[in-house]
N, C-alpha and C positions, 0 to 999 in steps of 0.2 A: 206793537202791531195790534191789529184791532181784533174783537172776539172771534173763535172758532167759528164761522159760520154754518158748519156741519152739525153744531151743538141744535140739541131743544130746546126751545128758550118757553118760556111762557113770560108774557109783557105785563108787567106790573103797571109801568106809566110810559109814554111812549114819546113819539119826538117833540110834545108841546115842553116836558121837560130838561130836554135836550139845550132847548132853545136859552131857560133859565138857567142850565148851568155854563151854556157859554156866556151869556150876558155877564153872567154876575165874575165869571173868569176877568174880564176885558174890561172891567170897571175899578174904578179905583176905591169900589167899598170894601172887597178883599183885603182880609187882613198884612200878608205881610209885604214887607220894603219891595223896594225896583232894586233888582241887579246893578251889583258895581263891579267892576273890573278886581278878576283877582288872576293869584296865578296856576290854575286851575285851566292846564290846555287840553283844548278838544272834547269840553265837555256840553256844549251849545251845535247848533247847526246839526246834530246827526242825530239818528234814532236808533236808542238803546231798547235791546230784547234781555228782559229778566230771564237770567242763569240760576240765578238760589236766592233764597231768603232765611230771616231766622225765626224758627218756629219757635212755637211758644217754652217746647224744653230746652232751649239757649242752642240748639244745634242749628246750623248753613244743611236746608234741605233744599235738592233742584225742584227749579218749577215743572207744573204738573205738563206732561205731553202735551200737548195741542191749545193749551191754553192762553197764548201768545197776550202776556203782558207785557208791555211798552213805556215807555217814556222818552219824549221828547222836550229839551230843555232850548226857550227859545233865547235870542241874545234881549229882548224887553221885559225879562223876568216873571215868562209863564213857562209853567210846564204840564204839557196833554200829553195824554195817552189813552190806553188800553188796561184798565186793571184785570182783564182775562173774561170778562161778561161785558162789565160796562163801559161805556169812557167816564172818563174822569180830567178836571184841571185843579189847578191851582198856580196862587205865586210862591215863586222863592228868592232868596237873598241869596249870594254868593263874594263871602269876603275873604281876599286870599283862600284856605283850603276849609273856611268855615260855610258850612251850607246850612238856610233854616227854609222851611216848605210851610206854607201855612194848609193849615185843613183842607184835604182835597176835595170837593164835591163835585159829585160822580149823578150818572141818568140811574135809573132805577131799575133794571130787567133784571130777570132772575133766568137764573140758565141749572138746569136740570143733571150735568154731569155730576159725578162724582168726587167730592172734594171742591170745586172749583169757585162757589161762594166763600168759602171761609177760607181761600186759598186770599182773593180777592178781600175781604175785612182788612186780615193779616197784614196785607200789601200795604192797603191804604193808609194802615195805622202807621206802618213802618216808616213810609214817605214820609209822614207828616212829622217822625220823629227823630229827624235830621238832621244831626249838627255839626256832619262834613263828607267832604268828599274826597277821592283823589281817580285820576287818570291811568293807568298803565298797561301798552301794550293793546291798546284798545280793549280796555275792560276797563268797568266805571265800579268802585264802590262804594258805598252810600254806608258812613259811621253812624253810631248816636253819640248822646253826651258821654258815655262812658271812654267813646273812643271803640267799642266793639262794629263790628260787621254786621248790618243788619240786611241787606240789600245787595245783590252783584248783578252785575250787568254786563252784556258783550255788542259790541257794535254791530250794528245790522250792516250787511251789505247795501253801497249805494245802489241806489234804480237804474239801471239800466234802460237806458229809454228809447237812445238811436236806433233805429230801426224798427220800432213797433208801433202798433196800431192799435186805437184806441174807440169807443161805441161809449159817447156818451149815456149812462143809466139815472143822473140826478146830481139836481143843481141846488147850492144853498137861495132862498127865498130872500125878497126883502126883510120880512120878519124874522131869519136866523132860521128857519125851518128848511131841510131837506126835500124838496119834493122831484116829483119824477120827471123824465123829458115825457112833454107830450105826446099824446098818439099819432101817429101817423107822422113821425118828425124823426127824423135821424141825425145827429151832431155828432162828428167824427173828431178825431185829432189822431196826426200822422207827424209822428219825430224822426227828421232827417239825419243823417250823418255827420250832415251840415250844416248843421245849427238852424235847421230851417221845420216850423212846425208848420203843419196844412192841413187842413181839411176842409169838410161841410160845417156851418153854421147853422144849417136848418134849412134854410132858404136858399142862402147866399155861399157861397168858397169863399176862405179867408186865406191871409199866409202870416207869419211873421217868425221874428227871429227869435232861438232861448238858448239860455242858458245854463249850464248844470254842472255844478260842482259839490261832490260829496249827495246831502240830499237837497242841496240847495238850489231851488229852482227858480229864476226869473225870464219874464214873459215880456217883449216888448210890444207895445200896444200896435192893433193887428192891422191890416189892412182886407180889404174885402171887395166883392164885387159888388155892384147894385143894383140886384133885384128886388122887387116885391113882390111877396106871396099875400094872396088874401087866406088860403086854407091850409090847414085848417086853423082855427080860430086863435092867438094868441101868438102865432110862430116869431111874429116879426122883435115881439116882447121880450120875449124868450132869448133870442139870438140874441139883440141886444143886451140882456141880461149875463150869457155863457160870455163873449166875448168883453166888457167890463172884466168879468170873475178872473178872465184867462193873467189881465196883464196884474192884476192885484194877487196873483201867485208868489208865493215865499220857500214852500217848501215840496214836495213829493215822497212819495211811499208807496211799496205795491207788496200786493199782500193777495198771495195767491195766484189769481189772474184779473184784481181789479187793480185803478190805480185811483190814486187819492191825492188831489193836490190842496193842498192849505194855504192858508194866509200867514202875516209873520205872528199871530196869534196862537196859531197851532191849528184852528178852525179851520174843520175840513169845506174847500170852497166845490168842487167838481168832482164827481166821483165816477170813473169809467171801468168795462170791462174791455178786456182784452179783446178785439177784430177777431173775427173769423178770416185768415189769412189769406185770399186768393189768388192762384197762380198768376203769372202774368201772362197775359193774349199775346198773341204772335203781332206785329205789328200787319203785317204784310195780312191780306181774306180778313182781318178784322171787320166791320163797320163800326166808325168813329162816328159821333154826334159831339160838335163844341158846344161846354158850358160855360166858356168864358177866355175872352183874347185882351191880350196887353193895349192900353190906352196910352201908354208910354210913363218910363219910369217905374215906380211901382202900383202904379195904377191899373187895377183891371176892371173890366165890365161884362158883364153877363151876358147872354144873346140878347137879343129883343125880342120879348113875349111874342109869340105868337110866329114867327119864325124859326128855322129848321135849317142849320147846318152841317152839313156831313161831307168825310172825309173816305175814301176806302184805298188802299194801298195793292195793289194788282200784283200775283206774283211776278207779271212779264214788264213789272216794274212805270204802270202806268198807274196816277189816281186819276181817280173821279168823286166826282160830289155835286153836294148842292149849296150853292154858296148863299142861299138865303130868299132869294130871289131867281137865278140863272142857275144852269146848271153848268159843272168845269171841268176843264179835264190836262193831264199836263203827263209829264215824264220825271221822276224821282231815281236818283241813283243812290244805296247802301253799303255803307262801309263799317261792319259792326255796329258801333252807337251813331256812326256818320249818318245825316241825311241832309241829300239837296232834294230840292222842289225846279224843277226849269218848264219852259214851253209851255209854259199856263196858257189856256183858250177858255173862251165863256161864250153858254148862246147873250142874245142880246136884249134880252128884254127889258123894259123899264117898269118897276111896281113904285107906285104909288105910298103904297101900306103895308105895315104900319110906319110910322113916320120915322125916316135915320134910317130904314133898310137898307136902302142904296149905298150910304155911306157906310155902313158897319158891311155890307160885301166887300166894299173897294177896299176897306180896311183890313178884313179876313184876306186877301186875294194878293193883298202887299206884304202881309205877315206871313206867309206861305212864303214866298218866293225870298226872305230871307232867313228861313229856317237853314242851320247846320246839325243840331243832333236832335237826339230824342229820347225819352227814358218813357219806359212801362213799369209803372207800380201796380199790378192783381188789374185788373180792367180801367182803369185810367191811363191816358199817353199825354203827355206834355212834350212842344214843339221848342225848342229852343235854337237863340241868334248864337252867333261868334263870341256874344262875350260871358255867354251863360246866361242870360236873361229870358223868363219865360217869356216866351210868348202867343203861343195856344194852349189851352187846355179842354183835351176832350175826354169822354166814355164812355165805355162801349155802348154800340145802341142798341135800344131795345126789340128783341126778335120779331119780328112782324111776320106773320105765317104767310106763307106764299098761295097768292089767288089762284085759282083756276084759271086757264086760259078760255076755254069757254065758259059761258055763265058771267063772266064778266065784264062791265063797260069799261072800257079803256079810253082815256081821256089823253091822246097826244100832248105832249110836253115841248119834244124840242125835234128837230129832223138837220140831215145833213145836207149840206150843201157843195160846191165843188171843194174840192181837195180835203183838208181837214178840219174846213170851218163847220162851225153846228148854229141853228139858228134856233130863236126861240119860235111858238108858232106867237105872230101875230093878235096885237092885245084886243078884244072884242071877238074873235072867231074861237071856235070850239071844233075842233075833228075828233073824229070817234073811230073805235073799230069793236065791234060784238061779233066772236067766234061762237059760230051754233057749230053744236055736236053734227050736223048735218054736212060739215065741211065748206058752209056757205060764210064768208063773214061782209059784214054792212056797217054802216054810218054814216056820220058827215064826214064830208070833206071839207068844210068850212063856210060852202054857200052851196052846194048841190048835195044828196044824198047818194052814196054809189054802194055797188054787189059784185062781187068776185067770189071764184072758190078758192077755195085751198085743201092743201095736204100738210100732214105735220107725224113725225115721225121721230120720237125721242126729241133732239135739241134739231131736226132738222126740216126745214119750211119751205115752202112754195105756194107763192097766190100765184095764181093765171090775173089774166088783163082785168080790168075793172071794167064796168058800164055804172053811167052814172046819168043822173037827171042834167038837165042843158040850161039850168036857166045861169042869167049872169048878176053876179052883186059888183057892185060899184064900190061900196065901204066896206071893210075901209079900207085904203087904197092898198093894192099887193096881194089880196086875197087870192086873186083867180091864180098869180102866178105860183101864190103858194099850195093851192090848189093841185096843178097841175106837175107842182114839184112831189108833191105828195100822193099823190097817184101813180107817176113813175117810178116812184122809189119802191110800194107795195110791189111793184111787177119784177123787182131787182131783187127782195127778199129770199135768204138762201137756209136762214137759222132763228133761234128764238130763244131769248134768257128770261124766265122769271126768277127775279128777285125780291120778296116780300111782296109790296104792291106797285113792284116796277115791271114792265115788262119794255125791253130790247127787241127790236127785231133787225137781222144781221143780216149781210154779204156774204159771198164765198170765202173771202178773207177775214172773216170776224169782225169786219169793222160795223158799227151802231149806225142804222142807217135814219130807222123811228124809236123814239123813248116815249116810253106811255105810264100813265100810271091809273092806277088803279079806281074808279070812280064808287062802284057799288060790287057787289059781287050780288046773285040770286042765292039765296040760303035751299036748300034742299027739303 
């Protein structure tokens, strides 16, 4: 295991040296032989925690509390670890039950506990004076030439990994150096049950599949979505970089609450802490935002920059959202992990921009409607088909403080029309509505400006009739009648929802008569 981190260390020489002692590990100017096959079982693939050593007056004394020496013996004929301050590698030979370690060369820091340096010498020297070993009962002991016990060892428990969650803190560099994840950059990893690892990239969500046995950990090369971030500077680099690292993984170790995965060298490649655990959201009053829906197969793709998808699950079992473009709305029935999606409706409108919108809504809007179940991990929900296949991935969205209803320009979005259809307004016209504290509210209505009063009383509303200016527009066509749809509906007004910067205005039945959103608010 790697040094106490609770220790004072004071740095003698720091990771540029780090760097020369892994190289010179992995190189074949190290003095001794490559590993052959002996019969010496269960002594590779796991990592051993130093039990005792022999001290200089020929006595097996245990190792010091908190000092966690290590060694790790790979099947290519290194072995890394932890001599209780520094790390340390070298090569060893192993023939039949004969073992020889060449000189270990360790990084440099000096650690200020009591005993723990010369605990550390001792270690080292003892590695290196090695001329066998054996296995029993999961404990490893390390003879010298005499045949005495210089070294004992007890197997570390394997990492347990399914189910935990991981906060990238630093990646090996191209040059063999450790350095940090960038600022303002979060790279996650999340171990399924299922052999399924997921998380953030940086930029982009990935997934793929591992495997673990003992400390033995492989990573199949990942799949991702495809977005670009331009900020901050370097991220796209980086991601690139973490996911390389993830599938050239060999080993694992966790040590504390960090985890450390390595290459089959011993070299630590990814170094994470432990998630901050987060409950899981209720599916149902959530608001969902999608970061990314299935393209088929295992292909996923990210929203389209500059678009905005959301999902929210009603507890009277109705969603609504915004499909990217239109706004939608349908009926969901739940059966513990059960979910259907039926009766999708969308208003109508056509965008332009950015370019594929249209197509990534009809795509979202298809992907909906063959949803069967769903699982919530801490604030992410994943949609899933009949065969287990993902195929949405949202979360949760971010709080948007709810506008004043006065003081606020409210920009018409969508209105009703007969029975449950909703329309969008009309591409080229603009309707408005501004509640003055006075009980007066005004705007467009698309081609005339109109005034009505109102009442508003908790969640419950009343405009009186409108008067409005008389002139008439031609373009574009449909205006006047939506117009005139939109004037009778204000006088039908019974209720009123804000939601962040949505505002609802309702029926005596609760049903959405106008949806508006929020343009400006007046600051105070």
């Amino acid at each position: 295991m790697a040094p106490n981190r609770r220790m004072n260390r004071n740095i003698l020489a720091g990771a540029s040296l780090l760097v020369i002692v892994v190289a010179c590990i992995v190189t074949a100017g190290c003095t001794a032989g490559t590993s052959t096959p002996g019969t010496v079982v269960g002594l590779t693939g796991v990592s051993w925690s130093l039990d005792s050593y022999l001290a200089e007056n020929n006595t097996l004394v245990p190792a010091l509390p908190g000092s966690e020496v290590s060694a790790r013996f790979g099947d290519e004929g290194k072995v890394v670890g932890s001599a209780g301050c520094n790390q340390y590698g070298a090569d060893y030979n192993l023939n039949s039950t004969a073992l020889s370690v060449s000189p270990p060369i360790s990084t440099k820091m000096y650690c200020g506990e009591p005993g723990v340096m010369e605990q550390e010498a001792r270690f080292l020297e003892l590695l290196g004076s090695a001329a066998g070993c054996r296995v029993v009962n999961d404990r490893l002991a390390i003879t010298d030439a005499s045949g005495a016990t210089v070294l004992t060892f007890v197997k570390e428990a394997p990492a347990a990994l399914a189910g935990t969650s991981w906060t990238l803190a630093s990646l090996v560099g191209e040059d063999g150096a450790m350095v940090p994840v960038l600022t303002g950059t979060t790279v996650t990893a999340a171990f399924g049950a299922d052999g399924n690892l997921g998380g953030s990239a940086g930029c982009n969500h990935y997934g793929a599949n591992y495997t673990l046995k003992d400390a033995n950990l492989t990573i199949e090369p990942a799949v991702r979505t495809e977005m670009y971030c331009a900020e901050p500077p370097g991220i796209m680099e980086q991601e690139d970089r973490y996911l390389a690292l993830l599938a050239n993984v060999s080993s694992c170790r966790m040590e504390d609450d960090r985890l450390f995965l390595s290459d089959q060298n011993g070299t630590d490649l990814l170094v994470f802490d432990r998630a901050v655990q987060k409950p899981n959201l209720p599916l149902t009053g959530t608001d969902w935002v999608l970061e990314g829906y299935s393209t088929g197969g295992d292909a996923v793709s990210s929203v389209i920059a500059g678009t905005t998808i959301t999902a929210t699950f009603s507890p009277d079992g109705n969603i609504t959202g915004n499909a990217g473009c239109n706004h939608y709305g349908g009926q969901y029935l739940l059966n513990g992990t059960n979910l259907s999606v039926s009766s999708l409706f969308s208003t109508l409108m056509y965008c332009e921009k950015p370019e594929g919108v249209m197509e990534q809504e009809a795509r979202y809007l298809g992907l909906l409607e063959n949803v069967i179940s769903y699982q919530v991990e801490g604030d992410r929900l994943v949609l899933l088909d009949a065969a287990g296949t993902d195929l949405l991935f949202f979360v949760q969205a971010e709080e948007v403080p709810a506008a004043p209803l006065t003081g606020t320009l409210w920009t018409l979005e969508s209105y009703s029309l007969e029975g449950d259809v909703v329309s969008s307004v009309i591409a080229g016209t603009t309707v408005t509505a501004e509640f003055a504290p006075d009980g007066n509210v005004t705007g467009s209505a698309g081609c005339n400006r109109y005034f009505a009063a109102y009442e508003v009383s908790g969640k419950t509303m009343t405009i009186g009739p409108a008067g409005s200016t008389k002139m008439y527009c031609s373009e574009p066509e449909g205006i006047m009648e939506q117009e005139a749809r939109y004037l009778s509906l204000l006088e039908s007004v019974a209720g009123c929802r804000i939601d962040g910067d949505r505002l609802d205005l309702l029926d005596e039945a609760g049903k959405t008569l106008l949806s508006y959103r929020a343009e400006s608010v007046d600051q105070p």
